[in-house]
N, C-alpha and C positions, 0 to 999 in steps of 0.2 A: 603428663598424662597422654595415651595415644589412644585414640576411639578408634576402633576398626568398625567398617560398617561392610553388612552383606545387600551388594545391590540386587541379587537372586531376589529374595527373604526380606530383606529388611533390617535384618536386625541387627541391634548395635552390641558392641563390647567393650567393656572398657577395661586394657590390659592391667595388670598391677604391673608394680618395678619390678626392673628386672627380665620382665616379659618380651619376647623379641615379636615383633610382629608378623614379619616373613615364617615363622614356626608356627603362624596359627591359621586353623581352615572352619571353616561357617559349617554347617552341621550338615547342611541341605548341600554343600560343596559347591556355593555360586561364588562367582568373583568377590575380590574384597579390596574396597578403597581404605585410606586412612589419614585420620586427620589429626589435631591436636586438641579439637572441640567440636562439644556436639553441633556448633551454630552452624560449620563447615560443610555438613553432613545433611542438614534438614530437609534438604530436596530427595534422599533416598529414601526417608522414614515411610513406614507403612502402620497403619494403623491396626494395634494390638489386638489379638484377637484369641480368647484359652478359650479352655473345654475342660469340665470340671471329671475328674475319674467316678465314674459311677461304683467303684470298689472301695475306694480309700477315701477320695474326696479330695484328691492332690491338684492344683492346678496346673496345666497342661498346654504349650501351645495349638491352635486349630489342628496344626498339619499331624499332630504322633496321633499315629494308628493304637501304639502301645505306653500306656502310662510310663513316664522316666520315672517315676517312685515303685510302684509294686509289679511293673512290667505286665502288667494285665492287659487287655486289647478294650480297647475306648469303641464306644456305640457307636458314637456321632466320629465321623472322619470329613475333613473338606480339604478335597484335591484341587489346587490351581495350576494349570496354564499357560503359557507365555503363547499369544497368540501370535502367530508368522506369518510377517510379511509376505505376500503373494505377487511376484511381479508380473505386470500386464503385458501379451506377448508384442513385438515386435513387429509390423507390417509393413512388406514394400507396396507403393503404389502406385507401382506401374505393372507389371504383368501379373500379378496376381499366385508369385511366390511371397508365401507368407512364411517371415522367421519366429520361434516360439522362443520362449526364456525359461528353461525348466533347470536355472540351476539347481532349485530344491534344497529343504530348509537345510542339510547340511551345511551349504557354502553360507545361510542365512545363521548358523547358529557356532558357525566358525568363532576360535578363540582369537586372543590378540596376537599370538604367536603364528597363527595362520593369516594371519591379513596379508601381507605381501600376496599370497597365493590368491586370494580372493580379488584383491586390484587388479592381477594379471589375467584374471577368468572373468572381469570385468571390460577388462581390455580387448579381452579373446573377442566378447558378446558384440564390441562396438565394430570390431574389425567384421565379423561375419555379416552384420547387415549391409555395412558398408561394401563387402564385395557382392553381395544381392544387389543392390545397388546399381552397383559397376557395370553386371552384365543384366540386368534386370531391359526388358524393351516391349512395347505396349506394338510392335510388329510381329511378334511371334505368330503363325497361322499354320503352322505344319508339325509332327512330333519331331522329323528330323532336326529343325531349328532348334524347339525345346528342349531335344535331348542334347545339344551341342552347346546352349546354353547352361543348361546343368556340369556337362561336362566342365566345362573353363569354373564354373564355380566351386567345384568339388578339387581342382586341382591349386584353386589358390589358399580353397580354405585346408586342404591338404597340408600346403606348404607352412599355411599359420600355427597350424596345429604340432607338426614337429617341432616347429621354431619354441612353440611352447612348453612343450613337455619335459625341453630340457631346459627351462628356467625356473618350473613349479619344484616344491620344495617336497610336499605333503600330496598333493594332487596328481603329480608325474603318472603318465600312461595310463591316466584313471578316468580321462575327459573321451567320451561320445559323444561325436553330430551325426544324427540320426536326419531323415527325410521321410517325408509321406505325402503321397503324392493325393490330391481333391480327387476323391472320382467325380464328384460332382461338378465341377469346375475343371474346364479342359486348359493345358497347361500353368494346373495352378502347382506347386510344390510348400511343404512348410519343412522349415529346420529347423530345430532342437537340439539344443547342448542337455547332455545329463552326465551324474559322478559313478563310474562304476565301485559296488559297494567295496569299501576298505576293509582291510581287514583290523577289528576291534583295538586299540591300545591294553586292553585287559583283559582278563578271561574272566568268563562271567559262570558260577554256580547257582544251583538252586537247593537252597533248606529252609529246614520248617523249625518255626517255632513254638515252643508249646503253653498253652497256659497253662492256670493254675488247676481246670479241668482234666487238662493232657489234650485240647484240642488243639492240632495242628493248624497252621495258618504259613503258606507259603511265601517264603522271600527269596529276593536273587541280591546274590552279593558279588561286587567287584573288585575283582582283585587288583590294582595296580601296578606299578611296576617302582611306587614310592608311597601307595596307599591302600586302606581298604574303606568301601562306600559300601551301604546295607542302605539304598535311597529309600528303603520302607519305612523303614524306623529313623531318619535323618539321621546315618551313624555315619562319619566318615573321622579318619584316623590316621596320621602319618606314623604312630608309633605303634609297630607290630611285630611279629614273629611268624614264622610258619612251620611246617616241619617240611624238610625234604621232597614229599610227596606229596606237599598241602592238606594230607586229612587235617592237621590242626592247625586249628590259626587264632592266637591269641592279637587284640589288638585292643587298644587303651588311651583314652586322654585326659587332658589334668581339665581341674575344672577353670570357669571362663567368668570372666564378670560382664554381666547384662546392664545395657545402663539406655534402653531402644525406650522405656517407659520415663525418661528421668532421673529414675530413681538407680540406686548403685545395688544390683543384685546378684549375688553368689550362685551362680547355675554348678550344681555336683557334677562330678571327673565321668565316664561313662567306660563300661570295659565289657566287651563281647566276647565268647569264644565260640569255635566253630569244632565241632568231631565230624567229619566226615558232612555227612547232611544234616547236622543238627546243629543249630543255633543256640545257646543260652546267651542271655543279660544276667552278671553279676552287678548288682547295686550296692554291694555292700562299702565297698573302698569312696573316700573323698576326693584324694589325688592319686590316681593308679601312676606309679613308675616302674622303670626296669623291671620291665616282664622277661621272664626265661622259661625255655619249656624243652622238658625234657623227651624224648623218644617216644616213651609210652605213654604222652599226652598230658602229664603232669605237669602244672605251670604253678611260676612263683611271682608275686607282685610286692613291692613298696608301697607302704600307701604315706603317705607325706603327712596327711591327715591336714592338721589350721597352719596356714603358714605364720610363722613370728613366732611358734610354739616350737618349745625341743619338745618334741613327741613323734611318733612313728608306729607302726602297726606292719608287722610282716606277714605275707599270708601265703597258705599253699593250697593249691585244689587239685585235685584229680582229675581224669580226662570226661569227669561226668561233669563237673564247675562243681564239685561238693567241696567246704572246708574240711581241708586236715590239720592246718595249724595255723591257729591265728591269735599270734607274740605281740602285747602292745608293748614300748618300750620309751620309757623317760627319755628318750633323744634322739636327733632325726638320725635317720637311717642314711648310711651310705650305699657301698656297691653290696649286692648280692649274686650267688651263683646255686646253680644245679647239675647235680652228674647225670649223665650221658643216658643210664636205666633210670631216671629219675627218684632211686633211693635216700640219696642224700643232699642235704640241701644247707647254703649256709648266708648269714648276713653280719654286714657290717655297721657300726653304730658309731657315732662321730661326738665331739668332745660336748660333754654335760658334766652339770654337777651332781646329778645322778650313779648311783652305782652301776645302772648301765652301758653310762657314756664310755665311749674309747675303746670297744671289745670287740671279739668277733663269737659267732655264735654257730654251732654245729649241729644241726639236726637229721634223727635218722627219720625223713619222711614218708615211710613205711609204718613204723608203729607212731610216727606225729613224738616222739621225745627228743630232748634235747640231751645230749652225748656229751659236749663239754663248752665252756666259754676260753676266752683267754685275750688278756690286753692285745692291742695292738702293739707290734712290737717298731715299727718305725714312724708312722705319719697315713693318710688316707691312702687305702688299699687303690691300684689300678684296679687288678682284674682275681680271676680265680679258677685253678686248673684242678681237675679230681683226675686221678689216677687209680682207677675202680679195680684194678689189677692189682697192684701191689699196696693200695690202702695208704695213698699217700694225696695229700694236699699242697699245692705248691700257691701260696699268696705272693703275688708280685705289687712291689712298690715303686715300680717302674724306674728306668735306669739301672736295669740289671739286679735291682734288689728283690732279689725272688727268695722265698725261707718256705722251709717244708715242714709240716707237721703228718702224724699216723690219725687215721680218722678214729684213734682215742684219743690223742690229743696231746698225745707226745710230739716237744717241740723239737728237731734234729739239726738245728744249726745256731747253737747259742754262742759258738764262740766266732762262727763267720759273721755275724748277728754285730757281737761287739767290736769288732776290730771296722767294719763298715757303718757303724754307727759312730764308732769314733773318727774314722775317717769324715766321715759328710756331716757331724754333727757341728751345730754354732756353736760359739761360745758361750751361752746358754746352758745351752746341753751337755756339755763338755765340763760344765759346772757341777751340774746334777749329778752326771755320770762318778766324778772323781766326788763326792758327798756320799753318792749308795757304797760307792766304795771301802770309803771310810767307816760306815754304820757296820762292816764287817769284820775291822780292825780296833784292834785293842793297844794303846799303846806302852801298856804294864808287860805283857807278853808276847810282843811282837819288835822286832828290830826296824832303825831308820832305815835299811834293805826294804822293811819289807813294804814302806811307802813308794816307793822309786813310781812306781804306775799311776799311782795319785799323784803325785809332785810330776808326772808329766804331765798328765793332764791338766791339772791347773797353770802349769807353765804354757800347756799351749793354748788353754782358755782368757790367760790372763793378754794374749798376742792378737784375740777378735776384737770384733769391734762389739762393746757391749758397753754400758751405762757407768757411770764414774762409781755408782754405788754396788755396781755388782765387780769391779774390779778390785774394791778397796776391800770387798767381801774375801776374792782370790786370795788376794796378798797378804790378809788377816791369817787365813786356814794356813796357808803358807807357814807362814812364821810361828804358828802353834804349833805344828808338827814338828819345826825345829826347836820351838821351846821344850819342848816334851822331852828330848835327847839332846840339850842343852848347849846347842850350836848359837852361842849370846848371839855373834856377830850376826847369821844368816836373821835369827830372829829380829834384830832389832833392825838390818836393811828392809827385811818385808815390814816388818810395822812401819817403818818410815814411808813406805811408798803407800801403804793400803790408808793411813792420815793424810795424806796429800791426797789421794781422790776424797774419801771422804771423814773429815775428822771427827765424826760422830758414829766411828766404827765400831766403835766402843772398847777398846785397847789403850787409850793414852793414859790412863794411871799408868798401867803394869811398865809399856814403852817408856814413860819417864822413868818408874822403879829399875830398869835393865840397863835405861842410859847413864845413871846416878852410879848402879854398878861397877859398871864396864870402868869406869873415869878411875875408882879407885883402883 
């Protein structure tokens, strides 16, 4: 079990199996330590604190603005914090230059990836007094003097200062030492280090959101360049999409276990979208997955729904967040895709004992109906290409295994289909194959000819490596075929081998009946 704790926040997680830790981010988006128990941890805990929804009545931590259950805007709101260190400035004590310390909270709220930078702007700090210092002398009595001590000062802190800019990583050509001279105090100077402002890692928007009034309330959201963060509503998300030009930006994540109180709690999945400057919260989904979003703003989600459960829920909205179609389905859900106008829409459904399990599903997401089903025809779908031009579907099963269907549902490559399924199928499969075979042949009106394709395949099935009981199964089938067209010999070699894997094949009457034969 792996506890993730947020030292920002406080709060703890406890991941399920399976869960990778490094793929998970704290809401409020502050660092995250982790351990294998909470005992490890006890020093970041912060004492729990909700706010009950004056709408629904749902419990709520202090910080959301907006209910996570009905998305409505909460009365009571409590903003924390982190108060910054303030460093005391620096003085020489001999002429009455005085050095300041105005790194400013940036270099104070620097990440661990910027430390190095921060040491050496540390460095920079110690070195700079030290040359006040150096030329610092309690004989100055003339400007000429003062200004010639300035001079040698500025020319060594000069020199320190190139030497630095090409070591800083994040900070390069961004560092000013500034001066200002006492009027009030004659030959007095002070210097100041400060960060000239960086340009943002993100682009920041502003939208509003609306309640269930229609009253607007302003957020700013940031975009990342591997996340989106909405710090108003503690919504941050590494699994997103956007369109081209950013009007849309769908983003989603699975849900997380709470476990900051003791107790082991299910926090629901969280999935925002954005039109332009509008905001909605979808609540509806438990675990949002593969999001796709089509052109004209239309987006599609999985929703995982209980884990442990075959069950799944596909869903489609529109660029307003309204449902257009939402398919619950007896078994989890695999890949899904969307065309390019956002018309059409399809998903894949993975092995259950379900009549849904093992299919894929085609809907026209226009009028919200479904156009046609159809098994999977090799194993879990890679990916899925629409070809809005010519009304064609191309599903790849990766390694080249791509098959095309017409978006009615005609399949167009059944016999490249089976020759590549025979090719890369097990022995297993190869089994099965040469059996549907069979279900199509008759062997009252049909010639030992017209087996030659099943007698291959169980001949190349019988050459994998599969189970002594499914081998002896092979060699059974084998030797009926030839019984049937009264080849004694080949028959009674295959029953002989298909009793040696497994002699409860259920053949050895007839086999001793054909050996007793053959002798006379």
């Amino acid at each position: 079990m792996v506890i993730v704790t947020c030292v920002e926040c406080g709060i703890k997680y406890e991941l399920g199996n399976g869960e990778n830790p490094e793929d998970f981010q704290c809401e409020c988006g502050g660092e995250l330590i982790y351990s294998e128990s909470l005992e490890d941890i006890k020093e970041y805990s912060k004492p729990e604190t909700t706010i009950k929804c004056p709408h629904c009545g749902s419990t709520n931590p202090d910080y959301a603005k907006f209910c996570q259950e009905c998305g409505k805007k909460q009365n009571s709101e409590i903003s924390k914090e982190n108060e910054l260190k303030k460093d005391k400035p620096l003085n020489s004590s001999k002429v009455g230059i005085n050095l300041g310390n105005s790194l400013g909270n940036k270099l104070i709220q620097a990440k661990t990836d910027l430390q190095t930078d921060l040491n050496l702007l540390k460095e920079f700090e110690n070195d700079l007094e030290k040359i006040v210092e150096k030329y610092s002398s309690d004989e100055v009595e003339s400007e000429e003097e003062f200004q010639e001590q300035i001079r040698k000062i500025d020319s060594e802190i000069k020199h320190k200062k190139e030497s630095l800019d090409k070591k800083l990583k994040y900070y390069s050509n961004r560092i000013i030492v500034d001066k200002i001279r006492d009027k009030d105090k004659p030959f007095s100077l002070k210097y100041s280090i400060s960060i000239k402002q960086g340009k943002k890692p993100y682009k920041e928007r502003e939208v509003f959101l609306k309640d269930s009034e229609n009253k607007k309330t302003k957020l700013k959201v940031e975009i990342w360049k591997s996340s989106i963060k909405v710090p108003d509503i503690k919504f941050n998300s590494i699994s997103f999409i956007k369109s081209e030009d950013e009007n849309f930006i769908l983003a989603y994540r699975d849900q997380m276990y709470d476990s900051r109180d003791g107790t082991r709690k299910l926090i629901k999945g969280r999935t925002i979208f954005i039109n332009q400057n509008e905001l909605f919260l979808i609540n509806d989904l438990e675990r949002p997955h593969d999001g796709k979003l089509a052109k004209n703003g239309t987006f599609i989600l999985n929703d995982w729904m209980t884990a442990g459960e075959r069950e799944g829920t596909f869903y489609v909205f529109n660029s307003e967040a309204k449902v257009l179609i939402k398919k619950k389905f007896n078994s989890n859900l695999g890949k899904n895709g969307i065309s390019e106008s956002g018309q059409y829409g399809i998903v894949e459904t993975l092995y259950s004992d379900s009549n849904d399990g093992n299919k894929i599903f085609f809907f026209d997401l226009c009028s919200g109906k479904l156009i046609w089903e159809s098994v999977r025809s090799v194993g879990n779908i890679k990916s899925f290409k629409f070809n809005e031009n010519k009304k064609i579907l191309t599903i790849s099963y990766g390694d080249f295994l791509n098959y095309h269907h017409t978006f009615q549902g005609d399949f167009l490559d059944e016999e490249k289909l089976q020759k590549e399924r025979i090719g890369q199928a097990s022995g297993y499969e190869l089994f099965s194959i040469a059996k549907e075979k069979m279900d199509d042949l008759d062997y009252k009106t049909s010639n030992l000819s017209d087996y030659e394709e099943v007698l291959y395949l169980l001949e190349k099935a019988s050459n994998k490596d599969v189970s002594r009981h499914t081998k002896a199964g092979i060699h059974r089938m084998i030797g009926e075929i030839y019984y049937n067209y009264g080849k004694t010999d080949l028959t009674l070699f295959n029953f002989e081998k298909a009793l040696n894997w497994n002699p409860n094949v259920g053949i050895k009457r007839l086999y001793e009946k054909l050996k007793n034969e053959n002798r006379q």
